[in-house]
N, C-alpha and C positions, 0 to 999 in steps of 0.2 A: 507236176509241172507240165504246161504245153509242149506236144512235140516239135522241137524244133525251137527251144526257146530255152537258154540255160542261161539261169540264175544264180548267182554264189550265195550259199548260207549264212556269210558275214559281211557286210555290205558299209563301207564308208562312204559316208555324201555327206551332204549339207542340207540344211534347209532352206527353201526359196520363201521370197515374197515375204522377208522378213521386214523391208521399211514400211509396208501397209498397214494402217491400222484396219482394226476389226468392226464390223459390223454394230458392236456399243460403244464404238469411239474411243478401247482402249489403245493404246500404242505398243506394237508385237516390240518395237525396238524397247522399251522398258521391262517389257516379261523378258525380254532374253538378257539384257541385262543381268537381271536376276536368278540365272541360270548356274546351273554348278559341275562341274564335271559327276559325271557318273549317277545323274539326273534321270531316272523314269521318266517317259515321253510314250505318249500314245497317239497311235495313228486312228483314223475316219475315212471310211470310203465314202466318196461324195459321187455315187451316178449318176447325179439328176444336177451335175455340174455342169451350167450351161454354157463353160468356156473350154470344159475338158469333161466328159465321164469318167475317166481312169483317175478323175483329180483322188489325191490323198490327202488329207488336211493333219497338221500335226497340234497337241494337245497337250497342257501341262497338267500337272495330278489336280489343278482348282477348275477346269475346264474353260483355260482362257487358250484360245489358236495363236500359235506362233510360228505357221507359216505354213508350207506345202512341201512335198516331197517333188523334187522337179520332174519336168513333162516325161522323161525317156524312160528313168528309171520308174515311177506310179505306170506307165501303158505296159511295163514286164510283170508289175507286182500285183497290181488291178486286180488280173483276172485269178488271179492266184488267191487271194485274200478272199474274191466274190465265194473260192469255192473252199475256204476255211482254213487256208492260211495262218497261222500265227507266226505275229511278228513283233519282236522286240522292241524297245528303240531307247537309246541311253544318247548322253549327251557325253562328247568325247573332250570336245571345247569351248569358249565361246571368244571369238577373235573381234578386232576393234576397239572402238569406244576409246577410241585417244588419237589427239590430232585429227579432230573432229571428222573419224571413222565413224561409218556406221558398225553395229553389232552385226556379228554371224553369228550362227551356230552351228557345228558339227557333229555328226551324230553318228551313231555305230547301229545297223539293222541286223536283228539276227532272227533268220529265216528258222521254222518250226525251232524257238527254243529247248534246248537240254539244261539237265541241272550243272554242267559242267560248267557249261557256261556263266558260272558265276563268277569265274576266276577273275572277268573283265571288270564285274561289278566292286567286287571283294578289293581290286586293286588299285580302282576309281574312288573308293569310299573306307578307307583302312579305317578308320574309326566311330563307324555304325555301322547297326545292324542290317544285314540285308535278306530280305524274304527269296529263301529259294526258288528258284523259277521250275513249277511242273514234276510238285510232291504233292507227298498229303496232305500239309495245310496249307501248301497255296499254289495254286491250280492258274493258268491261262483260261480265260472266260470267253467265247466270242459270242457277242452278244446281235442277233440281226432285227434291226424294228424299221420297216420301211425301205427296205431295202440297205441301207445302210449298215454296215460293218464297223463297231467298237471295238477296237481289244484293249481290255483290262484286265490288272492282274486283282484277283481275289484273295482279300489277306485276313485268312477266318483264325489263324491265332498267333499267337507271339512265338515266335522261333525260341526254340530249346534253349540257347544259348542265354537272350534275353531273360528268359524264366530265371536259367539256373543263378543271374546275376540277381535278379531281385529276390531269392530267397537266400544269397548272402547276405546282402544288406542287411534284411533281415535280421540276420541270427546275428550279424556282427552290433545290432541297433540293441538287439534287446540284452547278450552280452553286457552292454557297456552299461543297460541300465540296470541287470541284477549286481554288477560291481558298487553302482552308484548305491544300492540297498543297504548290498553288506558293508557299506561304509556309515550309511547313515545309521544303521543298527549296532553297528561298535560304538561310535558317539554316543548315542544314548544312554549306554551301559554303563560305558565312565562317566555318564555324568549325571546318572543314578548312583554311582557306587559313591560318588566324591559326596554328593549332598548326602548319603548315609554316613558317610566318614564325618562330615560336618554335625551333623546332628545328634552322634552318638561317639 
């Protein structure tokens, strides 16, 4: 951190400049729509932002923008990020969209991720699986091409848990079909034995 500049490790805002549509004439108010609590969101440093350098631009997993991190908080986090930062960013809510509201979205920033901090995600999303943030198989990536700052998370394999679920399946799949054998192989027997009884 800058001297003389303190940031909180866990940060709630909102997204701005969410009624704008995007540069291919999508509309940010339809992507958020489509938004879900406890939703992965990825930030962009934008320094070659000709209305803001510190601009942050925010990102869905399909790479559509749905909107900006506002002026006050991107000119603390800017420079932080420039110098490799990683930063979370999960979707907390998304408000509106009734009585011809426009959509928000609120978001939860967490400053250098821990694996702890999955507790947020774990309790956002109780019924999937969720990639631990900054283990061994899956890492925070900052990626810099032109000055510009990505963060993504990199998700090189299927969390443990997921495994151990699909190799019950498994065994409960194939279970049911050596049942289904030894059923059809009793059948045959009696009705081999019966057509012997019949013929003899």
């Amino acid at each position: 951190m800058q001297e003389g500049i303190t940031i909180e490790r866990v940060i709630n805002t909102k997204i701005v400049g969410v009624t704008r549509k995007n540069e291919d004439g999508t509309s940010r108010q339809e992507l958020i729509a489509e938004c879900y609590e406890g939703e992965e969101l990825f930030l962009e440093r934008e320094p070659d932002n000709e209305h803001d350098p510190n601009a942050i631009s925010v990102w869905n997993e399909y790479g559509e923008q749905l909107g900006y991190i506002n002026k006050d908080l991107a000119s603390r986090l800017a420079p932080q990020m420039d110098k490799g930062m990683r930063v979370a960013c999960f979707v907390t809510a998304v408000t509106g969209g009734y009585d011809d509201k426009s959509y928000g979205c609120n978001i939860k920033l967490i400053l250098d991720p821990e694996e702890k901090d999955n507790t947020f995600i774990n309790e956002s999303k109780p019924n999937s699986f969720v990639y631990p943030i900054n283990n061994k198989e899956t890492a925070m990536d900052v990626t810099n091409t032109n000055q510009d700052t990505r963060i993504h998370v990199v998700k090189d394999s299927i969390p443990q848990q997921q495994q151990n679920t699909g190799i019950t399946k498994k065994t409960k799949e194939k279970t049911k079909f050596s049942c289904l054998g030894c059923g059809c192989l009793v059948f045959i027997i009696i009705v081999i034995i019966a057509i012997i009884n019949i013929i003899f």
